[in-house]
PLY file of the C-alpha trace (Angstrom):
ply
format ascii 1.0
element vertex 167
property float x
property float y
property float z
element edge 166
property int vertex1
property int vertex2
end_header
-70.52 -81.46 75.84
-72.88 -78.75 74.78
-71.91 -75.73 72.83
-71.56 -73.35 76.25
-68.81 -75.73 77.65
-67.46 -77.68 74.14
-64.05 -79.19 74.02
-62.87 -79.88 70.48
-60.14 -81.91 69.73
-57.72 -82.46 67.03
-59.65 -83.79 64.05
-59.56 -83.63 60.20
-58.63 -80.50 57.98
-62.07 -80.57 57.50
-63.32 -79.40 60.67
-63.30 -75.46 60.50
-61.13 -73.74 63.83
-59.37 -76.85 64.88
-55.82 -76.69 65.46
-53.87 -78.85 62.55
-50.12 -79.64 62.46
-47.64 -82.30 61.19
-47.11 -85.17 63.21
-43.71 -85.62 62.97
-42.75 -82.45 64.20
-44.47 -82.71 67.35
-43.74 -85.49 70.16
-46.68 -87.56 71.81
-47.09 -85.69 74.94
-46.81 -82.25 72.69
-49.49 -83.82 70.71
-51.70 -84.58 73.94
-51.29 -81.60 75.53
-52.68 -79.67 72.12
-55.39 -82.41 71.97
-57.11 -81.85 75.63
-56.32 -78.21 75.78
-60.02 -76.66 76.15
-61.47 -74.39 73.75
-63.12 -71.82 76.19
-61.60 -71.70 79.64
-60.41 -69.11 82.51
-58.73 -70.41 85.08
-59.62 -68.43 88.42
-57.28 -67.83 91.12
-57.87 -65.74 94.45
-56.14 -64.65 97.46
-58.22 -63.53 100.24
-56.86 -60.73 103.05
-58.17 -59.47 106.41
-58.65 -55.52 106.70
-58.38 -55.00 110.42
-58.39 -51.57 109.87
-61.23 -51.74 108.29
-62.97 -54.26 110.57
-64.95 -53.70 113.97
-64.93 -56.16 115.79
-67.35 -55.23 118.97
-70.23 -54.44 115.99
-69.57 -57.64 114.10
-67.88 -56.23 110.88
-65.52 -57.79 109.70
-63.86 -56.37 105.90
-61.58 -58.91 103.70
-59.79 -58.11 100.95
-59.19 -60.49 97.95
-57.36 -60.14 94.73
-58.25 -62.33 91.80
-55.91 -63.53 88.54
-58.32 -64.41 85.68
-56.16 -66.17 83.10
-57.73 -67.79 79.41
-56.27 -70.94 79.15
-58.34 -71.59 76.90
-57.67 -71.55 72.88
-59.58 -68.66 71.81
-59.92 -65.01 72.91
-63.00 -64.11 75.55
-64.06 -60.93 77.29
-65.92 -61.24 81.13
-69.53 -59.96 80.96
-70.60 -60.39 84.17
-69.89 -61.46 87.82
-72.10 -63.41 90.53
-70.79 -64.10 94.03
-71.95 -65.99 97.26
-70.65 -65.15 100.25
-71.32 -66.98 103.30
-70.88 -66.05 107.12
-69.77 -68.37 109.79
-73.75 -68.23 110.76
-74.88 -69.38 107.32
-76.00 -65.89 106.64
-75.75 -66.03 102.86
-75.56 -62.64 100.29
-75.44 -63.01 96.61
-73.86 -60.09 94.60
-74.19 -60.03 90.75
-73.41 -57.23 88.31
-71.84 -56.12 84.97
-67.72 -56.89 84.59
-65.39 -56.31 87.56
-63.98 -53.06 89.36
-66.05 -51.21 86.26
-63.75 -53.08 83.47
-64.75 -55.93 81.10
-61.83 -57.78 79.92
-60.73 -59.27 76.76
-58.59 -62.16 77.62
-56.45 -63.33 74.59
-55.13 -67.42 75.37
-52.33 -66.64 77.41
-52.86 -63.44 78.83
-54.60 -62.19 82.12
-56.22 -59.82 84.29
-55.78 -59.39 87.82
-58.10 -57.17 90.10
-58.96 -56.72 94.04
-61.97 -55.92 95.13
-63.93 -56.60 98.81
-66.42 -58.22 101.50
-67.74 -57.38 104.90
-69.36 -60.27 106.44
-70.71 -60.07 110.35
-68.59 -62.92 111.44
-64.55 -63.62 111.64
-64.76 -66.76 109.41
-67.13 -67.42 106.44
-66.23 -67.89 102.65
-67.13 -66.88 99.03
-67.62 -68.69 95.50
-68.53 -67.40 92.06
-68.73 -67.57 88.66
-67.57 -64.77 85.64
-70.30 -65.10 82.36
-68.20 -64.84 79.55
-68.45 -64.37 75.80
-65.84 -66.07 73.15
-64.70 -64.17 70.61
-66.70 -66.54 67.89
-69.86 -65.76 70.18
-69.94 -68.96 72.63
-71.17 -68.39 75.87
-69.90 -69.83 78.71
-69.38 -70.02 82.82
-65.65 -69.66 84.76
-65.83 -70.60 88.19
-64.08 -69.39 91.08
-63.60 -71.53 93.51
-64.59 -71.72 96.95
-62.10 -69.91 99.61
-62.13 -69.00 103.17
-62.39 -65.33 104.64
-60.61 -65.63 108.34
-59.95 -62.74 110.38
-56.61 -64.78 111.81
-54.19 -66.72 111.14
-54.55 -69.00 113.64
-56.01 -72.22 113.57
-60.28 -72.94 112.30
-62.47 -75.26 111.45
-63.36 -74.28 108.12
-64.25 -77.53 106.68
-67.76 -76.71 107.62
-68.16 -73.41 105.45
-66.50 -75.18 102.50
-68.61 -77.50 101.46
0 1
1 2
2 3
3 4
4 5
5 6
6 7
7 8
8 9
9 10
10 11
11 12
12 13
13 14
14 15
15 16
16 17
17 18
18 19
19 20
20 21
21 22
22 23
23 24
24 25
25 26
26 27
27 28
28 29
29 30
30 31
31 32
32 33
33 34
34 35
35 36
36 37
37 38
38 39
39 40
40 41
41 42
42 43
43 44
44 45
45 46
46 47
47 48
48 49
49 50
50 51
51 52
52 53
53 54
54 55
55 56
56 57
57 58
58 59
59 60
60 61
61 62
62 63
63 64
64 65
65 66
66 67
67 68
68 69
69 70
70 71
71 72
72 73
73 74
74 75
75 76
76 77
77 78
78 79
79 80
80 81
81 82
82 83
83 84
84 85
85 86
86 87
87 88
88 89
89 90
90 91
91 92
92 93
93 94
94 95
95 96
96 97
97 98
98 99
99 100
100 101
101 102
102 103
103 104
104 105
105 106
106 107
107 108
108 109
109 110
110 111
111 112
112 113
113 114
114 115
115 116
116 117
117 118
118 119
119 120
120 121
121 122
122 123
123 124
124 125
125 126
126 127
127 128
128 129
129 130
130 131
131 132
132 133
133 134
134 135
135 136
136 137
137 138
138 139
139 140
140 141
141 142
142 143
143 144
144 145
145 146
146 147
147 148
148 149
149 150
150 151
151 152
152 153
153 154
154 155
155 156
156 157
157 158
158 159
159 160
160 161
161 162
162 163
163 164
164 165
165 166
């Protein structure tokens, strides 16, 4: 892999920043776990909401909600620069929204820790969805991308066809 999205592994006492540690204290799938564990990563989770009272309906607004947990599980500290989203309607309408950090902050993630925010979208349409990416910097200075998955904004609960807007 290139340096934006490396992966080091366990290797000698030779190579500078890679985890070392005696054998025989650790057991195989200890050992494994250590050895795939990725060197830059943030694991993206969000939860989408409908804002009825926020939505209208009869002039095709309709306002979601959606709170996002940002965790490094990665093995070295990184802070989030910058944000780019694409949201979708249910008539393919598509709006792109990039900018510095999220609700104003830039976090520092250490490995372990996380940040959790919720922020919004108004689409013109009761079902669409939204997908992303965070630009982040490591603390040694690597660059690289986190990507949020794709999820579904429905005004209901009730049963849709979202496979469409998905993929």
């Amino acid at each position: 892999m290139g340096a934006g999205g490396r992966n080091a592994h366990c290797r000698s006492l030779q190579t500078p920043g890679v985890l070392t540690f005696p054998h025989a204290t650790l057991d195989q799938s200890l050992r494994d776990t250590i050895a795939v564990m990725p060197t830059y990563h943030f694991e993206c989770v969000v939860t989408p909401q409908y804002l009825p009272d926020q939505s209208d309906p009869a002039q095709d607004r309709f306002a979601f909600a959606y709170t996002v947990t940002i965790t490094n599980r990665g093995r070295v500290g990184a802070q989030l620069i910058s944000r780019h989203w694409v949201i979708v309607d249910g008539r393919g309408h598509t709006e792109e929204v990039k900018g510095l950090g999220v609700v104003g902050q830039q976090p520092l993630l250490k490995p372990g820790e996380a940040f959790e925010y919720t922020s919004g979208a108004v689409i013109r349409t009761p079902l669409g969805s939204m997908r992303g990416s965070y630009f982040c910097v490591a603390e040694d200075g690597t660059r690289f991308e986190a990507d949020i998955p794709v999820f579904a904004l429905m005004a209901d609960n009730g049963p849709a066809d979202v496979s469409r807007l998905l993929h």
